[in-house]
N, C-alpha and C positions, 0 to 999 in steps of 0.2 A: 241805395239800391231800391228797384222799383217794391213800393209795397211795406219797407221797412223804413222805422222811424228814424234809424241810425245808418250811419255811412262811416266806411272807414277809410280814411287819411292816410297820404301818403309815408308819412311818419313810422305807419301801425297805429294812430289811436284809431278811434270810434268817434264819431260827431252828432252832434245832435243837433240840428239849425231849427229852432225854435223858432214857431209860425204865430203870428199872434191869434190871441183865442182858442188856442187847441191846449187847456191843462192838461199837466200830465205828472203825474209824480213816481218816483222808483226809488228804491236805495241799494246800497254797496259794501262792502265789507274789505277792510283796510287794514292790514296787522305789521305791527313789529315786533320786537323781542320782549316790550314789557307794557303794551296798547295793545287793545285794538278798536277800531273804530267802524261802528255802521251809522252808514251816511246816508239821510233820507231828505232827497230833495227833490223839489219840484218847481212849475210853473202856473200860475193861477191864469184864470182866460185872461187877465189886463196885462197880463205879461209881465209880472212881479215873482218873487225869488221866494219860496217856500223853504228853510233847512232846521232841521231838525237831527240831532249828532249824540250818538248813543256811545257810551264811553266806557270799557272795559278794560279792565287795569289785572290779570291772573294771578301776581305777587303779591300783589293786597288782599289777605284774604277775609272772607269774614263768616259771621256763624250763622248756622251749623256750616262748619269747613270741609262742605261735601262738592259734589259733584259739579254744582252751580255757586259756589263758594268765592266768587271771583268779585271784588267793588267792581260795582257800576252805576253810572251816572246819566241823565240823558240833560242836554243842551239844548235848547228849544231858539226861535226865533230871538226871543229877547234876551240872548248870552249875546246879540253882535254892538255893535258900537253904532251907534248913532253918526251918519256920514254927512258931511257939510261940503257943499260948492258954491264958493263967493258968497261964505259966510250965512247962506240959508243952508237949511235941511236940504240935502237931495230929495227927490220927490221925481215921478214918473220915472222909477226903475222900471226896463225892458230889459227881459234876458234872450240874447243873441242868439248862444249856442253853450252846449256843455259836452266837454273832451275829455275821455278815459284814456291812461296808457298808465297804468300804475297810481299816476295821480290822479283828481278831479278836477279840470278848470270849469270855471263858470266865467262867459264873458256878458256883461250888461253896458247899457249906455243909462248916463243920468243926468240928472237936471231939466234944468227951461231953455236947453239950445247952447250952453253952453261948450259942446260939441265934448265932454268930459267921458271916457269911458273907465272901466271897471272893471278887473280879472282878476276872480278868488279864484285861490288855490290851495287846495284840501289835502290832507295827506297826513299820515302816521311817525314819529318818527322812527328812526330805524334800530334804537338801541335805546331809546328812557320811556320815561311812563309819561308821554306828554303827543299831542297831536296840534297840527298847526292850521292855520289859515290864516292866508297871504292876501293882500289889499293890493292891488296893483292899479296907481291910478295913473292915467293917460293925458295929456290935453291933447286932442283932436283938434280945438278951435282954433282960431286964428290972435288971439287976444290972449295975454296971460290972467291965471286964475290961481282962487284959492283951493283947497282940500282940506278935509280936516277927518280926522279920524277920533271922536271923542274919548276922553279915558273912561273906560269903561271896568269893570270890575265884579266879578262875583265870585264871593268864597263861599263853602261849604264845608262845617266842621261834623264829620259821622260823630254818633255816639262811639264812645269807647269800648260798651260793652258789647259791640256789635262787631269788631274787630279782631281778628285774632292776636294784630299787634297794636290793639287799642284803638286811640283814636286815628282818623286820617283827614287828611285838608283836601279837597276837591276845589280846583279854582279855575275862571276864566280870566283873561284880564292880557288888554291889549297891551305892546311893547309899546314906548317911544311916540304917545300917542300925541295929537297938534295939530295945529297950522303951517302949512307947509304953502310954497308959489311954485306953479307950474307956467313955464315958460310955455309958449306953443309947440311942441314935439317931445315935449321931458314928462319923464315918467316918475312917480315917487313911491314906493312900498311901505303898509304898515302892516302890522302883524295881530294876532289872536290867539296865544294859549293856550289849551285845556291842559292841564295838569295832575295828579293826582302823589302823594306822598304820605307819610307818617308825620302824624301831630311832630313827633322830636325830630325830624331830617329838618333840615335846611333847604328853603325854598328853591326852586329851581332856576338854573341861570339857563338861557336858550340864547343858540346860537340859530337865528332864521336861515342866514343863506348857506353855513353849514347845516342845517337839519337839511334843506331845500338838496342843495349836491347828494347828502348820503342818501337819500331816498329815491332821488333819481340812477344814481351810482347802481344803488340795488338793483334796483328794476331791469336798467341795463344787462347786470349781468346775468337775469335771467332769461333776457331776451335773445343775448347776444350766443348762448350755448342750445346745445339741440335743437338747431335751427330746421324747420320744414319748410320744403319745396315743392309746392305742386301749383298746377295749373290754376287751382280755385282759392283767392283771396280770403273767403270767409274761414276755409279749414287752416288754411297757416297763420288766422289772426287769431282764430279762437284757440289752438293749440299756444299760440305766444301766452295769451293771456291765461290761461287754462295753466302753465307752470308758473307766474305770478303768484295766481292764489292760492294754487297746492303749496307754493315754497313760502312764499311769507308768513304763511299761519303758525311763526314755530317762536313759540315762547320760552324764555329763561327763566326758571324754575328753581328753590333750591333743590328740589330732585334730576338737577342739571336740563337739556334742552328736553323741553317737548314739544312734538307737531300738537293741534289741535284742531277740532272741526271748527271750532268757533262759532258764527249765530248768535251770540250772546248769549249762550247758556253753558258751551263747554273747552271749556280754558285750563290751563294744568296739568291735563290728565289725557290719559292715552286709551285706543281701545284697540281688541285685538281683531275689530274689521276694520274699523277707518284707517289706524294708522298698521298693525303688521299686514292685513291682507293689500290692503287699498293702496298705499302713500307708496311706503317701506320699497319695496321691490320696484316704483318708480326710480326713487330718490337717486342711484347711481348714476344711471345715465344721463342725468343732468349736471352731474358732478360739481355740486352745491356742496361744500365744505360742513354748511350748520347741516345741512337737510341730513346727510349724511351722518352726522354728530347724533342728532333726532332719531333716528331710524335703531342707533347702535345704542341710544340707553334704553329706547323704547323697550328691546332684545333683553336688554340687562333689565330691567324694572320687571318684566313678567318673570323673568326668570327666577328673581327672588323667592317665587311662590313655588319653585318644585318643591318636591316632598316626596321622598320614601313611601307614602301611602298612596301616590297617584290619587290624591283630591285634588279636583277642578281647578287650575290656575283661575282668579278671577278674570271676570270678561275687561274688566275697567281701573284701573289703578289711576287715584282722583289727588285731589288736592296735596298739590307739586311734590307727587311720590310716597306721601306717609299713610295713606287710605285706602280703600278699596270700594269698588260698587260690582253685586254680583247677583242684582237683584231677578233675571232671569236665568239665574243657573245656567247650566252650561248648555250655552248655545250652538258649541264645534267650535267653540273659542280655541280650542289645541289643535285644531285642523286648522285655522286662520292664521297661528302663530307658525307652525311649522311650515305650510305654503309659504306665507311672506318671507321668514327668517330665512329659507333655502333658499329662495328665488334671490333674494337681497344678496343676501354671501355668494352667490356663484355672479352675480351681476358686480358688487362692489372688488371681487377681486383680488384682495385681500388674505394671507394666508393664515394671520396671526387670527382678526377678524375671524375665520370661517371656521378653525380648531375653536375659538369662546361659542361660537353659535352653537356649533353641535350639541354640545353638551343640552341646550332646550332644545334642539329642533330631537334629537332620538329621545327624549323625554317626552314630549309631545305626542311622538311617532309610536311611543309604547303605550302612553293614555288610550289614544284612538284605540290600538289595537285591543285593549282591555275591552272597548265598549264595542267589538265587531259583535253583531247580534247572531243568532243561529241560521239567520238569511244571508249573513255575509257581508253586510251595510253596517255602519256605524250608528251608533245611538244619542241623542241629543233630547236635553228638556226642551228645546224649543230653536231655532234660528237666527241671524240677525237682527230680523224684525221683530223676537221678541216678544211673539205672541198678539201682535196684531193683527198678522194674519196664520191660519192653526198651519201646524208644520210637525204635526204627529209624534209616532216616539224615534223615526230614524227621518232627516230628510233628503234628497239629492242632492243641497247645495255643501252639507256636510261629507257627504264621500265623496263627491266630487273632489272638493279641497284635499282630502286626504291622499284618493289618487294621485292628485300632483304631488305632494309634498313628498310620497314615497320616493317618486321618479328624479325630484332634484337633489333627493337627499344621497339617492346612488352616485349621479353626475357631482356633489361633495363630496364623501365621501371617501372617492376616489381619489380626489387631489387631494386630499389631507392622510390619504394613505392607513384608512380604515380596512379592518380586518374582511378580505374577500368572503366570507360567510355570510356575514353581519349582513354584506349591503346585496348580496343574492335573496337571504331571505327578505329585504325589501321589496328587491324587484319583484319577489313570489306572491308578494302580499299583494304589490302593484295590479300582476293577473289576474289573480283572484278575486279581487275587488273592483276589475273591471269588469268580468261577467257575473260577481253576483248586483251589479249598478242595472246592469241590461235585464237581468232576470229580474230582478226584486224593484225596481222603477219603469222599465219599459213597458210602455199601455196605449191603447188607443183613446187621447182624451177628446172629448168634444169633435169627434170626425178626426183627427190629426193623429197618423204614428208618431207618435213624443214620448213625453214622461207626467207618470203621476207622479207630483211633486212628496207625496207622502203617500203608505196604506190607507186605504178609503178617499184619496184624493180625486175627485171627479170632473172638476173644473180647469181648464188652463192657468198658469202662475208664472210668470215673469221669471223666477227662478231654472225653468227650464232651460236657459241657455246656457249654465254654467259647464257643463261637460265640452259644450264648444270649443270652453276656454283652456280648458285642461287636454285636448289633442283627445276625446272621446268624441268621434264623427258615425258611432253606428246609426243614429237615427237624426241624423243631418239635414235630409231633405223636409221630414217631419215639422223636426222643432222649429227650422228658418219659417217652415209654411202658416206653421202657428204665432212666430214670433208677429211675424209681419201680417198676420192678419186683423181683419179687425173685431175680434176676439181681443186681441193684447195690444194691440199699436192704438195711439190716439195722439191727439195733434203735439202731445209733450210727450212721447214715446211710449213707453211701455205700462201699460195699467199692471199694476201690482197683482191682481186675480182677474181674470173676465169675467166683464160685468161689473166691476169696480170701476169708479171716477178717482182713487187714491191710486198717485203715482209714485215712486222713487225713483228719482233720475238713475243709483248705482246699477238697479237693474236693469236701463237703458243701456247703458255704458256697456256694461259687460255683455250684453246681448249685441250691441253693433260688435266688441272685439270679437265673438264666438262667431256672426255670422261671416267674418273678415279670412278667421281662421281656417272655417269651413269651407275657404273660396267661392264665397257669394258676391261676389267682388262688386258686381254693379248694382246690384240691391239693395247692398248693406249701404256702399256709397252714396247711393239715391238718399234713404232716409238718414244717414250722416250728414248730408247737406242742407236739407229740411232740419234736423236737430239742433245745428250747429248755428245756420241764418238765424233761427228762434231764438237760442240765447245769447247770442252777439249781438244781433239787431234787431230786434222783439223791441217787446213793452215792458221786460225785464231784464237786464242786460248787465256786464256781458260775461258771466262765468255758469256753466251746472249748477245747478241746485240739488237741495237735499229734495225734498218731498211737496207734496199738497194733497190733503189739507193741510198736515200737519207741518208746522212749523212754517208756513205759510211765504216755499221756494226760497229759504234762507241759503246764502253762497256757502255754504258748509265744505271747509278746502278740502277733504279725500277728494270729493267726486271730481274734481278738476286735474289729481293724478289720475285717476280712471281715463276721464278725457285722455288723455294723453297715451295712457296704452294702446288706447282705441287704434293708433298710430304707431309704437311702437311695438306694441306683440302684434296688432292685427292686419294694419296695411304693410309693414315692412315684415312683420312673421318668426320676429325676434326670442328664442329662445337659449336662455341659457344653459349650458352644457359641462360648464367650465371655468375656470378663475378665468380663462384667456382664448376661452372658447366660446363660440355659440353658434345654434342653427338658424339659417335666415327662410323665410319661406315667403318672400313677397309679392304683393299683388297689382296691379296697375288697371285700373280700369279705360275699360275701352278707349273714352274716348280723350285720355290720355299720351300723351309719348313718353314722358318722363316725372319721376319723382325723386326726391334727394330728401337725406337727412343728413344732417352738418354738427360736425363739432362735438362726436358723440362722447362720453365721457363715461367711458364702464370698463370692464373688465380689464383693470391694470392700462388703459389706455385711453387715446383722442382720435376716432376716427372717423369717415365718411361714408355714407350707402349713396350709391344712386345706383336706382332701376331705370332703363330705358326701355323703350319699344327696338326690338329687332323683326320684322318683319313679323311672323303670329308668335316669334320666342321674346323673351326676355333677356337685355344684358345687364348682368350684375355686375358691380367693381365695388369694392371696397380699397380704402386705401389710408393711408395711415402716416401722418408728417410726409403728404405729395407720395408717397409710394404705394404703389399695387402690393395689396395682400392676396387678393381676390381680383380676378376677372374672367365669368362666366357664363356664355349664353345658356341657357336656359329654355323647357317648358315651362310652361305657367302651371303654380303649385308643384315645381320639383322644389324641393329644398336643397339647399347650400349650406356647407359646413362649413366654420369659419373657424377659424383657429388663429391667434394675431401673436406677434412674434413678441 
């Protein structure tokens, strides 16, 4: 597309048609159940192949067996194999193009005319502690030639005492390496390792074109389930992609499956924004079997920490289940656990599920309430962030959350046939906490009816969009005006405070769903498409990012379920109500006729949404194995109640 580096294929990948002399380097992040892999490659101006392959292995642990406790390795240029055509060194590598769809192709031409080309292919595998790259050589020419792939080899033995199970072997080292004839049209593959295991296992045996299948297999089937439809190519590619990296990131654990941000820093271990608020409450309606698996010990793994005394569940439970990190105290960790966990169980469906939740989500539900302050707001040492940006002693992204959790814990409750008192005084709590949010946050900051983010809070904060997201619209016009101003908007969304150049894509995210839910329809989608073009087809590409500076736009997988609500609570208006129930509230922008979502996989079911254009109404259908559950013309912003049989 005009302007961007990348272009996306008909397939769904992304492409990259490499211009000679324009360097350019970027990297990516690639997970399976016991990998994962960031992948930094580039092109130099002569048109030569830069990679550099950073290797994270979660079950290998080593010391201190904390938070960042995971082996890791990095592979540089000189892990590849030395490549021969007709018996010389290849020489004058050109890289062609480089194609994302789960995996990495790189395609190059090599030699002195020999007409020989060249497609690696990069990729995780999907179930061992091993990552591949694939040699795929071509003749193009007219004359037969040689190839050669040399044997190549590098091992690396950790010290022992740096292991939690001693020593470990780290290795590269090509399969089936040789001399091979290429007829004119035949193509021949070699292969590249990385590996990682325990001194005493037994080396690994690898199967190429079964790793090759299972990893496309996956990919597939994340592609293939909650399919979006709309008019704009970039939102239904970056949504494809966007459930990739949220679902792949989930590692096996002996504290059974867990999601994880990844980045190569955080493997193992769960936290109660990224994976209860952020992922969790995705996870169903993709109806991902592991994700799903993830989400449910996630629940159980915090859970361990109730207690009789209502002390702080930790915010982080680290090295696969047996640790904790809790170094900023309680952040509204108990208001992120109960959001997620309610939203999850009334979305997953489940009834056996939703009776184990409770038991954390009204334990949660009674923390918070312990910490309601004399103003009626909840009390927190600090926020997600954690104190790198100040967030007082109560903030709004913490009632807010608790707000919600109240409300889905009634719509629980219900269907598990909790005591009518019980879930009255929630709802009571619900009210109450929604005007003391209005009275004890509502302010005029920097020109804008909004909110101060905290007591003595004076400046704008990114944060402000969170009641959007929770169906709190008193100050709606306000907050969208400040969102979108440039006060808080910059060319990568939303500045963390105005007047800061530190971003956090989450609070992008949740601010496009909040201005979605608000029915800012064309605004929101204006700068959704600007966000979205950026990180599909930018100079960094193609999933959300954590932050900048810090951690310096790592693919960190929540924010790619965030992405993805962005669409499912906010363009479609999707909330849950019910095991088998939910409210729809969708939006279509103007210039629009139709929007669909395919293959949905929540609430005990598989079904379809499409919105169309009816003249200035909306028609909704939902429908379920080809049958109408639903079909409703509509105003635009009436909600529809769903109920699926």
């Amino acid at each position: 597309m005009p302007g961007s580096r990348w272009s996306i294929d008909p397939d769904g990948a992304i492409s990259w048609r490499v211009q000679r002399g324009q360097a350019h380097q970027d990297q990516i992040e690639m997970s399976g159940l016991r990998v994962s892999l960031i992948l930094t490659y580039g092109v130099r101006e002569n048109g030569s192949l830069s990679l550099t392959r950073q290797f994270v292995f979660p079950a290998l642990r080593t010391i201190p067996n904390d938070t960042h406790g995971s082996l890791s390795y990095t592979f540089a240029d000189d892990a590849s194999p030395r490549l021969f055509i007709g018996g010389r060194p290849a020489s004058n590598e050109v890289v062609s193009a480089v194609h994302i769809r789960g995996l990495v192709t790189i395609d190059s031409s090599l030699g002195r005319g020999e007409g020989v080309t060249l497609r690696r292919t990069i990729f995780p595998s999907t179930t061992r502690p091993c990552a591949l790259e694939k040699y795929t050589f071509t003749n193009a020419g007219a004359a037969q030639t040689l190839v050669e792939a040399e044997s190549t080899q590098k091992i690396v033995r950790t010290n022992g005492e740096r292991g939690v199970s001693g020593e470990y072997v780290i290795s590269a080292e090509v399969l089936d390496p040789g001399v091979r004839t290429l007829k004119p049209g035949e193509s021949t593959t070699f292969a590249l390792i990385f590996a990682a295991r325990e001194a005493a296992a037994p080396r690994l045996a690898v199967d190429v074109e079964a790793e090759d299948k299972a990893r496309r297999d996956r990919v597939e089937g994340f592609l293939s389930k909650l399919r979006l439809e709309t008019p704009d190519p970039v939102l239904n590619t970056e949504f494809a992609f966007a459930k990739i990296r949220t679902t792949e990131s989930i590692y096996e654990t002996k504290g059974g499956l867990m999601h994880g941000p990844g980045g190569g820093a955080y493997y193992a271990a769960i936290w109660a924004n990224d994976q209860a608020e952020y992922a969790n409450p995705f996870f169903p309606f993709l109806g991902d079997a592991t994700a799903n698996e993830s989400a449910i010990n996630a629940f159980r793994l915090f859970a361990r920490y109730m207690n009789a005394d209502y002390k702080a569940i930790p915010s982080s439970i680290i090295a696969e289940g047996t640790s904790f990190w809790n170094g900023a105290g309680d952040r509204g960790d108990m208001a992120m656990i109960a959001y997620g966990a309610s939203r999850f169980g009334l979305a997953y469906g489940d009834r056996r599920t939703a009776e184990e939740l409770w038991k954390l989500i009204s334990w949660c539900l009674e923390y918070c309430r312990r910490k309601v302050t004399p103003d009626g707001v909840v009390a927190s040492d600090s926020d997600e962030l954690e104190g790198r940006f100040p967030a007082g002693k109560a903030n709004l992204n913490t009632s807010s959350l608790y707000f919600d959790a109240l409300h889905s814990a009634v719509f629980l409750g219900r269907e598990i046939h909790r005591p009518e008192a019980e879930l009255r005084s929630f709802a009571q709590r619900a009210e109450a906490l929604h005007a003391a949010i209005e009275r004890y946050f509502g302010a005029r900051v920097q020109g804008f009816d909004a909110y101060r983010y905290y007591d003595g809070n004076d400046v704008l904060r990114a944060w402000i969009c969170t009641p959007l997201t929770v169906g709190i619209f008193d100050r709606k016009e306000g907050v969208i005006q400040a969102l979108f101003s440039p006060n808080l908007w910059t060319e990568d969304g939303l500045a963390s405070q105005a007047g800061s150049k530190t971003f956090w894509d989450r609070a992008t995210l949740y601010g496009l769903r909040g201005a979605l839910a608000a029915g800012e329809t064309d605004r929101a989608m204006n700068f959704l498409a600007k966000y979205s073009r950026r990180r599909l087809l930018g100079e960094h590409v193609p999933y959300p990012v954590e932050a900048w500076p810090e951690g310096n736009q790592r693919h960190l997988a929540a924010e790619s379920a965030l992405y993805c609500r962005i669409i499912t609570e906010g363009l479609f208006g999707i909330r849950p109500t019910g095991l088998r129930s939910f409210q729809l509230n969708p939006r279509l922008p103007r210039d629009w006729d139709r929007t669909a979502l395919r293959d949905i996989h929540s609430f005990g079911s598989v079904f379809d949404i499409t919105i169309a254009r009816a003249g200035e109404k909306l028609r909704v259908e939902v429908l379920r194995e080809g049958r109408t559950v639903v079909a409703q013309t509509i105003d635009a912003g009436a909600p529809v109640d769903v109920a699926l049989p």
